[in-house]
Backbone as numpy.savetxt, mean C-alpha at the origin, in Angstrom:
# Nx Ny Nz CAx CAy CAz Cx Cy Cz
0.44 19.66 9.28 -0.50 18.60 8.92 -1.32 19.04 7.71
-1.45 18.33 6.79 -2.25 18.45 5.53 -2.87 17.30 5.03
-3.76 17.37 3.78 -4.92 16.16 3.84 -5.24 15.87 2.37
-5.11 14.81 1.67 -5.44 15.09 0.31 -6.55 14.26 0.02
-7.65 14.74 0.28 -9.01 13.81 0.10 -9.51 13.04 -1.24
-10.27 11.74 -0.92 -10.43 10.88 -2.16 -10.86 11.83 -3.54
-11.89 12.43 -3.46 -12.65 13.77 -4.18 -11.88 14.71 -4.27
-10.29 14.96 -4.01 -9.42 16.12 -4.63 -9.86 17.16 -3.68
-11.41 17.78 -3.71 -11.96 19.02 -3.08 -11.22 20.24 -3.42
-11.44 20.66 -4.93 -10.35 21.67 -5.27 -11.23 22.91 -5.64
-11.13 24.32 -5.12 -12.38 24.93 -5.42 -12.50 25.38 -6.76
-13.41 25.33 -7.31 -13.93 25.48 -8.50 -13.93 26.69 -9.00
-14.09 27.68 -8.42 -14.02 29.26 -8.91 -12.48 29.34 -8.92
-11.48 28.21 -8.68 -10.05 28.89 -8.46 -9.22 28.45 -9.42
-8.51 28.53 -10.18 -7.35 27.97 -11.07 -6.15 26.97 -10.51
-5.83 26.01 -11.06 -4.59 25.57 -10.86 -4.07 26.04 -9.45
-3.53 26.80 -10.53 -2.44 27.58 -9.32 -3.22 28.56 -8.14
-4.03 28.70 -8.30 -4.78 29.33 -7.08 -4.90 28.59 -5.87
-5.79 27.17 -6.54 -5.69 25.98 -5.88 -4.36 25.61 -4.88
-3.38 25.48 -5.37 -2.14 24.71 -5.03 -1.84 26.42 -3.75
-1.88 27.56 -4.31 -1.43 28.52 -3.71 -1.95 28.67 -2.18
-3.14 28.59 -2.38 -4.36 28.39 -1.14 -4.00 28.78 0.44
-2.93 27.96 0.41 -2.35 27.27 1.80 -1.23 28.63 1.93
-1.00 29.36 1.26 0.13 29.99 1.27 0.03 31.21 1.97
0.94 31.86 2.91 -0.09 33.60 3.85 0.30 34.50 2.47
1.56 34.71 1.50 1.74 35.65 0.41 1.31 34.69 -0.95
0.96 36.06 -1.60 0.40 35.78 -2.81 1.64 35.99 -3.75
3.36 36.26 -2.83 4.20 36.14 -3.50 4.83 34.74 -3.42
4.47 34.20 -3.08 4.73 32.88 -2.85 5.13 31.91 -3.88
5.22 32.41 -5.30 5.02 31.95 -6.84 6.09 31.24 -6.88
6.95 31.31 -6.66 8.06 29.83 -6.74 7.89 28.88 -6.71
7.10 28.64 -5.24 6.97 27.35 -4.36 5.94 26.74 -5.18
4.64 27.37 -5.71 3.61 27.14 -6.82 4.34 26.46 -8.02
4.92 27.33 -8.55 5.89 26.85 -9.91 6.53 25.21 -9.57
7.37 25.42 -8.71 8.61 24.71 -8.57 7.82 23.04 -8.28
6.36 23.06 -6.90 5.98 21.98 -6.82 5.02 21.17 -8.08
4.64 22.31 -8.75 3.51 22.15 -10.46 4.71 21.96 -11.06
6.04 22.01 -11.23 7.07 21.31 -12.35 7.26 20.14 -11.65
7.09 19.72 -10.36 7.56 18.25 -9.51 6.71 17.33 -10.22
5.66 18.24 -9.82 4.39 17.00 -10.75 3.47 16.82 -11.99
4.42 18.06 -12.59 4.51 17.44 -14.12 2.84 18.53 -14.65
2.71 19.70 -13.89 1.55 19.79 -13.89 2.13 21.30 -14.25
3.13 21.85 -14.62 2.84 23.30 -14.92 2.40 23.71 -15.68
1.82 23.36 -17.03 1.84 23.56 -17.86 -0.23 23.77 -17.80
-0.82 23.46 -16.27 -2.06 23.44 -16.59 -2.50 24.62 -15.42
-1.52 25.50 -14.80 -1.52 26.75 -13.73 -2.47 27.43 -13.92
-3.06 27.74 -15.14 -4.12 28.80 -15.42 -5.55 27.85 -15.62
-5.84 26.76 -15.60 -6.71 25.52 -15.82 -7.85 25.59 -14.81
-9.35 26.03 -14.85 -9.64 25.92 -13.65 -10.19 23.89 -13.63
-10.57 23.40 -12.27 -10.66 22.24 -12.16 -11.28 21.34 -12.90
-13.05 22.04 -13.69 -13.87 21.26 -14.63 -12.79 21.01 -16.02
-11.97 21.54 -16.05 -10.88 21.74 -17.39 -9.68 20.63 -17.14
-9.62 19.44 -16.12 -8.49 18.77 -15.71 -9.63 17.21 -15.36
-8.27 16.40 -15.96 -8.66 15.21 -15.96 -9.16 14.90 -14.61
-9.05 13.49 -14.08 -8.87 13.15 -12.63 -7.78 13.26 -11.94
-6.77 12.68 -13.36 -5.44 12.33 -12.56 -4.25 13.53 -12.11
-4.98 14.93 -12.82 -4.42 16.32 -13.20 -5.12 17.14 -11.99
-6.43 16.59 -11.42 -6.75 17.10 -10.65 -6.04 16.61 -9.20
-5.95 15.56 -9.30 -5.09 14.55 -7.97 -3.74 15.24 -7.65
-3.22 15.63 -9.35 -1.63 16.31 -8.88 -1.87 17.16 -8.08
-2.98 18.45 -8.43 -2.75 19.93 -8.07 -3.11 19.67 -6.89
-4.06 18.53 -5.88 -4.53 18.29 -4.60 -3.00 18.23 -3.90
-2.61 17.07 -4.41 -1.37 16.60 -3.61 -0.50 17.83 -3.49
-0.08 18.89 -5.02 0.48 19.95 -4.80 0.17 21.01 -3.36
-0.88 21.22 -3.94 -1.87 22.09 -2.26 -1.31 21.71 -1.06
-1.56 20.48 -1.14 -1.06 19.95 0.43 0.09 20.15 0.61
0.90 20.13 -0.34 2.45 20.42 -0.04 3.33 21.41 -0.52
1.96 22.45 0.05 2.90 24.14 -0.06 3.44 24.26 1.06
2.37 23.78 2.06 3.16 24.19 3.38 4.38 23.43 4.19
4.77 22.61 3.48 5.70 21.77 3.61 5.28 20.97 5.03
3.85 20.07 5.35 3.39 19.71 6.40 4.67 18.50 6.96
4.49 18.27 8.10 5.67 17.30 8.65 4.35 15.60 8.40
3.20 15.94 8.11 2.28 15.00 7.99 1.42 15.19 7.21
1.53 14.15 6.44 0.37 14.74 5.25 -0.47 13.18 5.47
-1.94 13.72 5.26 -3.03 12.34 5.12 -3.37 12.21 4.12
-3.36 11.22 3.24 -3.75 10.90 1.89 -5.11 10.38 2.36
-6.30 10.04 2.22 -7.68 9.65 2.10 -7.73 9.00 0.75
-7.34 7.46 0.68 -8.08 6.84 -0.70 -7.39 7.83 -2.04
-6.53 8.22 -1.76 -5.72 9.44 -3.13 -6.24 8.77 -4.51
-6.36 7.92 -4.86 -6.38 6.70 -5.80 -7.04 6.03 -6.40
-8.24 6.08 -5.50 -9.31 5.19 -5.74 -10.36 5.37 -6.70
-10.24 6.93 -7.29 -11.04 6.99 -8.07 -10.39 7.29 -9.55
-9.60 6.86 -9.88 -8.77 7.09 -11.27 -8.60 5.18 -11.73
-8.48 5.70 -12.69 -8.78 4.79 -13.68 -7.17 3.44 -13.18
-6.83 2.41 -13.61 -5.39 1.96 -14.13 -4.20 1.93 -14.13
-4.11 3.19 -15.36 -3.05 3.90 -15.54 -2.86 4.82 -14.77
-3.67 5.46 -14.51 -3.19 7.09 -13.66 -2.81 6.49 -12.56
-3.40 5.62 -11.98 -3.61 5.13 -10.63 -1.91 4.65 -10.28
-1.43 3.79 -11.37 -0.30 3.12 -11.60 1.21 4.06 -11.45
0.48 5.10 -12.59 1.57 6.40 -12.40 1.87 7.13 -11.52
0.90 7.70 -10.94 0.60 8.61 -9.91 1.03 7.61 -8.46
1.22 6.20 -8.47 1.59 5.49 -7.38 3.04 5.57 -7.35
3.85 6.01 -8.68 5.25 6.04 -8.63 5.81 7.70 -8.24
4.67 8.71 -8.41 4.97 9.81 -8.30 4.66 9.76 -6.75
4.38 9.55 -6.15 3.70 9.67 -4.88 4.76 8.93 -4.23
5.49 7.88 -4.39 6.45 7.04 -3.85 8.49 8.03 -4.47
8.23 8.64 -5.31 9.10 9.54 -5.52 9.25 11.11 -4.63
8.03 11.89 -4.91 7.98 12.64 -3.59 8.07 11.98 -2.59
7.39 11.09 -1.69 7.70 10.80 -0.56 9.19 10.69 -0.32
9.96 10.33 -0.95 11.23 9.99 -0.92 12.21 11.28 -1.02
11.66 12.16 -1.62 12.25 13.68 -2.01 12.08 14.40 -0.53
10.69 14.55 -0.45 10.58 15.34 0.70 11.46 14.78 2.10
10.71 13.97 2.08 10.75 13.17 3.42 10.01 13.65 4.73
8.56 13.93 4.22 7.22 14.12 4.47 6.96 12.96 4.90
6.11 12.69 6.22 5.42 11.64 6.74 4.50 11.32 6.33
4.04 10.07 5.28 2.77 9.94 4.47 1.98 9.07 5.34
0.72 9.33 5.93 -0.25 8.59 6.68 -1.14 8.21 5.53
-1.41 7.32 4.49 -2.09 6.82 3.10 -2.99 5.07 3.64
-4.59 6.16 3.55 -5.46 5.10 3.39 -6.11 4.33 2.31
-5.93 3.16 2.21 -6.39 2.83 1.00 -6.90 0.95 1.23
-7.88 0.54 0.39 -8.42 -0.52 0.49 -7.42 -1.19 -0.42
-6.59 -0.45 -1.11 -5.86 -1.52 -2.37 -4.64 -2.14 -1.61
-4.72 -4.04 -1.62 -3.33 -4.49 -1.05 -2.07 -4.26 -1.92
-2.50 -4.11 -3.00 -1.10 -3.76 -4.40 -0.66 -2.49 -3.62
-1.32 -1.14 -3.86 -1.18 -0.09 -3.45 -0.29 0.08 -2.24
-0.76 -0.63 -0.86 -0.49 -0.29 0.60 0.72 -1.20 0.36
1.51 -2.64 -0.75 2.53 -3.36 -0.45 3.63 -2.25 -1.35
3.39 -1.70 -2.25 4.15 -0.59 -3.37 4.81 0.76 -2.58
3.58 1.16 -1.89 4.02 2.18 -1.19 4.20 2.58 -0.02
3.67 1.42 1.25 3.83 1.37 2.78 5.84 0.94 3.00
6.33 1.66 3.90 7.17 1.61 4.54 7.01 0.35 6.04
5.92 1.15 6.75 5.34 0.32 7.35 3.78 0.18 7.21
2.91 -1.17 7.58 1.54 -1.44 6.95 0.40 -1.16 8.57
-0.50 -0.53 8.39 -1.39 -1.30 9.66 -2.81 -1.92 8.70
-3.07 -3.16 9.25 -4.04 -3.53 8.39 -5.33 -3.50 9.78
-6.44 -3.06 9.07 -7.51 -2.47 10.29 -8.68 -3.54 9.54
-8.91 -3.94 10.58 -10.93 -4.89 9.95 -11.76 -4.71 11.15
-13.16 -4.29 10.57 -13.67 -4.30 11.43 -13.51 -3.39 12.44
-13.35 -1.99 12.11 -12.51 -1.42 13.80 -11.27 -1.46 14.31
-10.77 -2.87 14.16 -9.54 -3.16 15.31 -8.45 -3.20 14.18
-7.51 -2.74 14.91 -6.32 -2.95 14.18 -5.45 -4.37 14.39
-5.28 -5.09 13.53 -4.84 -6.84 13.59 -3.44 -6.69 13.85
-2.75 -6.07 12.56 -1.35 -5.77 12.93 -1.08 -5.07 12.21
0.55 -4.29 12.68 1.17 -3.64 12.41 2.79 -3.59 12.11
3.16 -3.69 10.56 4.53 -4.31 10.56 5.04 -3.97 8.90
6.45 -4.33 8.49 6.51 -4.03 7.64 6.21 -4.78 6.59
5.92 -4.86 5.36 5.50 -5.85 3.82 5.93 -6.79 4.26
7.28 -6.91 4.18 7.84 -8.42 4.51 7.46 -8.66 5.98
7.26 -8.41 6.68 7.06 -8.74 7.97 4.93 -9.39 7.92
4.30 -8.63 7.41 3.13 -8.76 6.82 2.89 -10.50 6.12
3.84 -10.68 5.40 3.28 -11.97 4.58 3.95 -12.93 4.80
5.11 -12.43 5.68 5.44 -13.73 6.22 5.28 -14.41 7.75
4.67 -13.33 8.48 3.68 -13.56 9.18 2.68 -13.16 10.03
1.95 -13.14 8.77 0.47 -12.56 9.20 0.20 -13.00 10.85
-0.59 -12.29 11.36 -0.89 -12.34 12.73 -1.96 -13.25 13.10
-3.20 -13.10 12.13 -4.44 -14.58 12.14 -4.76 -14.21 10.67
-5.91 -15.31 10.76 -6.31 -15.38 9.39 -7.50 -14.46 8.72
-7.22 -13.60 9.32 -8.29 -12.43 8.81 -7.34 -11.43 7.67
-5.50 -11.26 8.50 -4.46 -10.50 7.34 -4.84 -11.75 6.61
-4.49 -12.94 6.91 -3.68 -13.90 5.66 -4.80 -13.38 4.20
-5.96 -13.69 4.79 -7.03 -13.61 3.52 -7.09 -12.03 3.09
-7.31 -10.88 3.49 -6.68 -9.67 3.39 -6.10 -9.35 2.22
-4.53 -10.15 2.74 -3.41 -9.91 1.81 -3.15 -10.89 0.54
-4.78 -11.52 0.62 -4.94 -12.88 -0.58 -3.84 -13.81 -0.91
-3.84 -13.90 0.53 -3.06 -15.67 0.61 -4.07 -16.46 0.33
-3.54 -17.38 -0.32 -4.12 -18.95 -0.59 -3.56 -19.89 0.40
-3.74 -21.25 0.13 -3.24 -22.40 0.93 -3.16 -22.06 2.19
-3.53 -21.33 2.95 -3.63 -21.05 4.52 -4.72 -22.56 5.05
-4.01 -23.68 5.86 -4.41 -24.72 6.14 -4.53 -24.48 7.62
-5.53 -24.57 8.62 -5.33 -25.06 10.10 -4.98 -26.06 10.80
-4.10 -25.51 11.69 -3.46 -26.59 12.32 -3.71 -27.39 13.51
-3.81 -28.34 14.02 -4.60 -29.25 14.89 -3.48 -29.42 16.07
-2.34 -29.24 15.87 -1.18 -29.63 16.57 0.36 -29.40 16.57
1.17 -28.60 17.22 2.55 -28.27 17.00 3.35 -29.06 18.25
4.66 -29.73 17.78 5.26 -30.29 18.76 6.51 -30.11 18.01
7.49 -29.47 18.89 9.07 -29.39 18.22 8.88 -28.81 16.71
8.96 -28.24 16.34 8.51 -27.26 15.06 8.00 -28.45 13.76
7.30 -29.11 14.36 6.38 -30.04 13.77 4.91 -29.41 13.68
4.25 -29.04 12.73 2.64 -28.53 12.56 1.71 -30.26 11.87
0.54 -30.64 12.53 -0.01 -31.81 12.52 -1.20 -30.93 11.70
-1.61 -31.01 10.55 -2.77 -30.62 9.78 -3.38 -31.58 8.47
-4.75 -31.39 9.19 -5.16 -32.54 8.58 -4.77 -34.40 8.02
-4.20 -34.04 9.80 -3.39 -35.55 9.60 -2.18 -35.71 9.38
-1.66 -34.62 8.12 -0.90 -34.68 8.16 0.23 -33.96 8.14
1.92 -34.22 8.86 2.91 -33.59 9.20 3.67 -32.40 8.14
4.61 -31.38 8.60 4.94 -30.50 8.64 5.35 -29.49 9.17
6.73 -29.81 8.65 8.22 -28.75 9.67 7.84 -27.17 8.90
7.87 -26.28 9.85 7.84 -25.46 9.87 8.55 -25.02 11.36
10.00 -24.19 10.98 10.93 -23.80 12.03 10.32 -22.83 12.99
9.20 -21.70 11.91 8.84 -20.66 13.13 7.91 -21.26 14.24
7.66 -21.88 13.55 6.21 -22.45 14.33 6.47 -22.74 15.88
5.14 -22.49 17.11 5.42 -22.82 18.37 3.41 -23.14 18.49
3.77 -23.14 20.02 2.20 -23.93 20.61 1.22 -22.68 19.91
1.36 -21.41 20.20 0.30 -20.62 19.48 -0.19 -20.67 18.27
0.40 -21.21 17.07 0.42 -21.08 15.96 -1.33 -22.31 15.67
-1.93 -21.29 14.92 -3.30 -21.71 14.38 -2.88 -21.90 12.97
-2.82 -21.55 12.56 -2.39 -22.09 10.72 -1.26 -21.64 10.38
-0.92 -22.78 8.78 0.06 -22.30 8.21 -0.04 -22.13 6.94
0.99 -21.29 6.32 0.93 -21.04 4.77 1.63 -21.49 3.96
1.22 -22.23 2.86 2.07 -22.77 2.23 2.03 -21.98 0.48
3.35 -20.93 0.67 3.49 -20.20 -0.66 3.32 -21.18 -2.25
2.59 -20.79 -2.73 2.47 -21.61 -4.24 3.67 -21.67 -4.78
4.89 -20.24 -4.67 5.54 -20.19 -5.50 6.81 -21.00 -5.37
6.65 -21.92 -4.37 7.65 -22.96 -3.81 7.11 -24.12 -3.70
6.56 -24.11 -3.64 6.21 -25.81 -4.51 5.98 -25.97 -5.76
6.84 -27.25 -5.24 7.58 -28.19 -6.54 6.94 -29.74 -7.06
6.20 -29.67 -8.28 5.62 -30.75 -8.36 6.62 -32.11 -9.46
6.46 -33.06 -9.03 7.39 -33.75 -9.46 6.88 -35.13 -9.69
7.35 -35.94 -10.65 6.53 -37.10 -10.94 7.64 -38.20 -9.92
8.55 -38.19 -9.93 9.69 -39.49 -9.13 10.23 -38.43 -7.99
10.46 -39.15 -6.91 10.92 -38.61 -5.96 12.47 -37.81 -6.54
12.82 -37.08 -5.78 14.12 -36.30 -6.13 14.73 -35.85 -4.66
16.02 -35.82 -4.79 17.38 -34.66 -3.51 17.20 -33.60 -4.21
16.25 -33.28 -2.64 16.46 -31.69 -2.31 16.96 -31.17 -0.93
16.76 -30.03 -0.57 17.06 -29.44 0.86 15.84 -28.97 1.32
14.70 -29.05 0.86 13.33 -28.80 1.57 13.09 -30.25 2.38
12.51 -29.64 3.40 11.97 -30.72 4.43 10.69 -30.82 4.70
10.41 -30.93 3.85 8.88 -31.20 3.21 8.55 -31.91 1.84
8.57 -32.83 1.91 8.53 -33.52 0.58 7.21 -34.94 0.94
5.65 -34.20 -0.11 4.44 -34.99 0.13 4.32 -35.76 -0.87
3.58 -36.83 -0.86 3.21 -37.96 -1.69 1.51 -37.57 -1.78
1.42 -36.92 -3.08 -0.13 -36.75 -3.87 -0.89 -37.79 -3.92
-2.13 -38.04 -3.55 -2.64 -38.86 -4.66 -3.46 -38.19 -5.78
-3.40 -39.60 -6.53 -3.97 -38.52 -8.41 -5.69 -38.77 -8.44
């Protein structure tokens, strides 16, 4: 088990590679130092102590540290949250590349929904204490559990529903097939990126086709 905290926490009297070494019982251990500071692009700063390294240079040598000992679980804490953009952007593809190399169990907390949909395998989304649900991206947005994920995961058009009969949803008067739908179902979502606005009626295969007024 290992931990890579929001603040890095890298000691300051130590270098680079001291840093990353830390975790290690020999001080011959210099391979594993080398080999994970070339993974992440960071050898070249081994002798660097920490006031001498960006944010995003300091984030590598954290994540390095944590993964001298080759933990079967590593906890990321917010890894992210304090770098700018770009680093943030980069360092989300390096982090999704190791994970994939090692095949290290990443437990990664983070408030960002970009972040947790880029790099979760599987998601738990927590409010408030309680955990709402637990599932994968696609399983997540297509159906959220109540409307605390939907807004969360910044859905729009989330409408409540007054009434389901035969995968019929009754909202705000008015009708809408929706196949998943059963008696539990409190709202539904209607993705922007599928609707189709149209001036004359048209044949389609959606079974949903509304009359606006202007």
């Amino acid at each position: 088990f290992a931990v890579v905290y929001q603040d890095y926490a890298l000691f300051p009297h130590m270098t680079a590679a001291q840093n990353i070494g830390y975790g290690l019982r020999s001080t011959r251990d210099g391979g594993r130092i080398e080999q994970l500071a070339c993974d992440l692009g960071i050898e070249e700063l081994l002798e660097r102590y920490p006031e001498k390294l960006s944010g995003g240079e300091q984030q590598r040598v954290a994540l390095a540290r944590a993964l001298t000992t080759e933990p079967q679980l590593l906890l990321l804490d917010e890894p992210l949250s304090a770098l700018d953009l770009n680093t943030r952007r980069q360092l989300r593809k390096e982090l999704k590349r190791i994970h994939t190399q090692t095949g290290t169990m990443f437990l990664h907390i983070t408030h960002d929904t970009e972040e947790a949909m880029s790099l979760g395998d599987r998601i738990g989304v927590m409010l408030d204490g309680r955990m709402h649900q637990v599932g994968t991206p696609e399983e997540l947005f297509r159906t959220p559990s109540d409307r605390e994920v939907a807004d969360f995961l910044g859905m729009r058009n989330v409408i409540a529903v007054s009434e389901v009969r035969d995968g019929v949803c009754t909202a705000d008067g008015v009708q809408i097939h929706a196949a998943a739908a059963d008696e539990s179902t409190s709202y539904i979502w209607i993705k922007p990126e599928e609707v189709v606005l149209s001036r004359e009626p048209f044949d389609s295969s959606a079974r949903n086709q509304l009359r606006a007024n202007s």
